[in-house]
N, C-alpha and C positions, 0 to 999 in steps of 0.2 A: 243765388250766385251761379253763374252760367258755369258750365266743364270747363268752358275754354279758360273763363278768371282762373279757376283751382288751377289749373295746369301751370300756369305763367306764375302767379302765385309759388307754387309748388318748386317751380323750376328756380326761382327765385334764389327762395329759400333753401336748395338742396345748395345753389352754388355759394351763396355767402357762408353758410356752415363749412363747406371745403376751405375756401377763403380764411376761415376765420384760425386754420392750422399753419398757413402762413405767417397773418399777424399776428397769433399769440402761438408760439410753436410749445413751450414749456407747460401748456396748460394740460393737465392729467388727464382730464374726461373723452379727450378724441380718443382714449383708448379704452376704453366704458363699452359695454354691449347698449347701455341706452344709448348715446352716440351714433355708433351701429344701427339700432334700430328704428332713430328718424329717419337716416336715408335710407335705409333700406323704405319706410313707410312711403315716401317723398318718391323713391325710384318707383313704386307698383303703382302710386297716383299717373306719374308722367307714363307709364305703360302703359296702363290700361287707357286714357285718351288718346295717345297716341293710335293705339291699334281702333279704338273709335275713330278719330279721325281720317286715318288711313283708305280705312270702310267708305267714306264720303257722308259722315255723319257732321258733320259741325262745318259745310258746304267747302270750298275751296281757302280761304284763308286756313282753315284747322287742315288739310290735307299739307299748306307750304310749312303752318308753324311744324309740322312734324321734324323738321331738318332743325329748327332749333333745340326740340324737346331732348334729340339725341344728343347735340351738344351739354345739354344739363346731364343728362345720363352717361355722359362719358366721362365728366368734373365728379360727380356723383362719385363712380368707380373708382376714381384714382383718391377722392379722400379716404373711401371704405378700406380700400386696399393697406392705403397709410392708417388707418386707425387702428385697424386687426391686424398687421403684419410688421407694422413697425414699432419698433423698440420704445421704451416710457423715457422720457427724457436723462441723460446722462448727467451729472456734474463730475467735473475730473478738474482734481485738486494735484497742482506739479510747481515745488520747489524751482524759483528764478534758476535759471540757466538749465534745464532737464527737457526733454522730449517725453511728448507721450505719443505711441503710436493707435492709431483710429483704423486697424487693419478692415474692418468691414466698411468704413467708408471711404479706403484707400488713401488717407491722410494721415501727414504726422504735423503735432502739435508743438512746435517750440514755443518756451514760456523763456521769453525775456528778461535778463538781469536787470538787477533793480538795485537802488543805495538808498537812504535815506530819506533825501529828495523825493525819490519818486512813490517809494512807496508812502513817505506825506501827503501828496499831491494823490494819488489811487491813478495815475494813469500808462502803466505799465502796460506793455501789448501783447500778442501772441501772437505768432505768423504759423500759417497752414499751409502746409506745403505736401501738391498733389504728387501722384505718382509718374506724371506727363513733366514733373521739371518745374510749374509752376507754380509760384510762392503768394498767399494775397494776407496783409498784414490786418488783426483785427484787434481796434481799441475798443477801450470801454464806451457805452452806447449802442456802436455798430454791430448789424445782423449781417452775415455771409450765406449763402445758399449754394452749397456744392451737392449736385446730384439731388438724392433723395432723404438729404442731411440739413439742417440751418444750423449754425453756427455763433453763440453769441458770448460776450464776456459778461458775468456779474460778479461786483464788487465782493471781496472776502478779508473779515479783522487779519492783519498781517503786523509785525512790528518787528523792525531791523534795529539786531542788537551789539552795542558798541561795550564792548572791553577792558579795563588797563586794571595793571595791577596798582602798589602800597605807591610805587614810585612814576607812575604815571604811562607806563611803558603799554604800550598795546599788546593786546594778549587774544589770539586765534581763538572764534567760536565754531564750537562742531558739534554736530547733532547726529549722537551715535545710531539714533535710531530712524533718522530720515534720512533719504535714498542720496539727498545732496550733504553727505555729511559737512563740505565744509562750506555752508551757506549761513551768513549771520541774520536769516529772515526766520522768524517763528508765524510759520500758519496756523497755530493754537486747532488741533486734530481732536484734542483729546476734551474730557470736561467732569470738572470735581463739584457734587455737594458742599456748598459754604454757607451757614447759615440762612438755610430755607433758598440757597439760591443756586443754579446752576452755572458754575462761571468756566468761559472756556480755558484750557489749560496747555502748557507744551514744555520742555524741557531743551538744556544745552549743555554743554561742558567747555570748561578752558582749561588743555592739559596741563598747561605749562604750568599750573600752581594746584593744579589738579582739584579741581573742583566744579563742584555735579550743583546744579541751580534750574527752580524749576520755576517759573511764570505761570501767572493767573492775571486774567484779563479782567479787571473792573470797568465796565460801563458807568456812566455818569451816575445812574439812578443808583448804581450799585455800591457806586461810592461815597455816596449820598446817603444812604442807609447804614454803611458801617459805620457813616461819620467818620472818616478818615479826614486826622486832623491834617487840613490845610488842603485837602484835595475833595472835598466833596463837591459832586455837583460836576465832578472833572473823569479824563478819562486816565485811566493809572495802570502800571503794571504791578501785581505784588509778587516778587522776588522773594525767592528761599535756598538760601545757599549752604549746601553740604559737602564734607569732605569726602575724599577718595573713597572712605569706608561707608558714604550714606549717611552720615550723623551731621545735624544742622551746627553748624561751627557759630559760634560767641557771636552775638550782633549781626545774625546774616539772616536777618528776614524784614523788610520793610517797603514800603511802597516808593517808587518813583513814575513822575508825569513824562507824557509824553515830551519828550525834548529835553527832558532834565536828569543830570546824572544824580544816585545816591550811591553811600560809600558804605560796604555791607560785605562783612566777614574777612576785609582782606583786599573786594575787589571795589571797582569802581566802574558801575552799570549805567546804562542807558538806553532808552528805549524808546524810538519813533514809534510814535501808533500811526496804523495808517490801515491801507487797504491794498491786497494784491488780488491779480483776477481770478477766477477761475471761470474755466471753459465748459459751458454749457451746449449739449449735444441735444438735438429732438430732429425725428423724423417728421418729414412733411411729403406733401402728395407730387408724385414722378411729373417733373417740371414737363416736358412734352406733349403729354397726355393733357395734365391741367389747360395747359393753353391751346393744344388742340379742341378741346370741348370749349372752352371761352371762345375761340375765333371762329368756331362750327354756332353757336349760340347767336351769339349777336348777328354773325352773315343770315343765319334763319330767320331773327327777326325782322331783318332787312328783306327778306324774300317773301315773305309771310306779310308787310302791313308796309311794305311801299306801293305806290300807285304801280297799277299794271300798266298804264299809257297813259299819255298827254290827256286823253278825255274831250268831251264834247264840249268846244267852249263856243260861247255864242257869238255869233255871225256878227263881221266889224260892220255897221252901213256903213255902205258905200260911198265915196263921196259925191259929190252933186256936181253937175256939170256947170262950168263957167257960163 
């Protein structure tokens, strides 16, 4: 295989690996020293032909590819830069109606209120909102790219909890220990040992009859395995309800499904399962730079292996006289 294949090759290769912190920005290993050390290997391949080249070793085509090799080598730099300098990807979990501030990437996150509905449905949004004034709204699925940040939402178990007391009456839920105390959405933060299983867990309180209740989240398989009669195979919440003092009150621990109320210690619970987002942060390589080396790349291959001229083409005969 000739220098000039390894080079192009090489150059290749260095650029879809930058590339590939774009398309998968969350993935850990761009911040790996092996990482690191393919392009770094990839960068001394394209040097050392290139300065071959240069020499007038690989005749006039390897002298023009040289303008592209440096555009490989400048894509090269701005992944390395982002691999070893930028941050391992963030998740940041924020209670419907809360701001989270992104001061290094001069953003703030608002997290969109959510009812029932929506958190059913899992398509709740979050708007990002730059330091210049301008707002750009991100659902679930969609990637944003501000500066030397991408931006994306993944789904998170979330379940909006509905109230009432003995006589039907609605009764305020607040979560003394979350930052939106009076938001009726459980992010399940926390997570308990339950027989051989790790199930996620969150807590709430309704002052008004004063009473502390804590949720555990059952997965289907999970439910399936307790043999929870009439819910297995389902997804459920299991309730435990205690008085003022901490002590589980008469009849106040039992499970209820998604969308259906149970009546437990007094109160009368319900619980939407669903999904709310949370906002996933990864650093990716300085957009300028990237596409400077891209359009320096390509313009070199253009310069490098288009015809130099029209060329020698053969002589039309003549036509013949009348």
């Amino acid at each position: 295989m000739s220098a000039r294949i390894v080079a192009l090759v090489s150059a290749a290769a260095c650029i879809a690996l930058v590339l590939a912190q774009d398309a998968v920005p969350t993935w850990s290993g761009f911040h790996t020293w092996q990482y690191a050390t393919v392009l770094v290997l990839l960068g001394v391949t394209l040097t050392a032909y290139a300065l071959e080249a240069r020499a007038g070793r690989d005749g006039d085509v390897g002298t023009k590819l040289v303008v592209a090799l440096i555009g490989a080598l400048v894509v090269g730099a701005a992944g390395l830069a982002s691999g070893l300098l930028g941050p391992d990807s963030q998740t940041i979990v924020r209670a419907p109606g809360t701001v989270a501030p992104l001061p290094d990437a001069g953003i703030a996150a608002f997290f969109g209120n959510a009812d029932a509905a929506t958190i059913e449905r899992g398509d709740a949004r979050v708007v990002l909102r730059q330091k210049n004034g301008v707002s750009l709204e991100l659902g679930p699925g969609e990637r944003r790219f501000i500066g030397t940040a991408a931006f994306e939402l993944h789904p998170a178990l979330a379940a909006f909890i509905e109230a009432r007391d003995e006589r039907g009456r609605h009764l305020t839920v607040t979560q003394p220990t979350n930052a939106a105390f009076l938001s009726p959405i459980l992010l399940f933060p926390g997570s308990v040992p339950v027989a051989g299983r790790t199930l996620p867990s969150d807590e709430f309180a309704t002052p008004a009859v004063q009473r502390q209740i804590k949720a555990f989240f059952f997965s289907r398989s999970a439910t399936a395995a307790a043999r929870a009669h009439g819910l297995a195979g389902k997804e459920a919440i299991l309730f435990a309800v205690d008085d003022s003092q901490g002590r589980m009150v008469q009849g106040g621990i039992g499970f209820a499904e998604s969308g259906s109320a149970v009546n437990l210690g007094g109160l009368s619970l319900r619980a939407t399962i669903g999904t709310y987002p949370a906002l996933v942060v990864s650093a990716v390589p300085y957009p300028p730079a990237l596409w400077l080396g891209l359009v320096t790349f390509v313009a070199g291959l253009g310069f490098a292996f288009a015809p130099s001229g029209p060329g020698l083409s053969k002589a039309r005969p003549s036509q013949s006289k009348a």
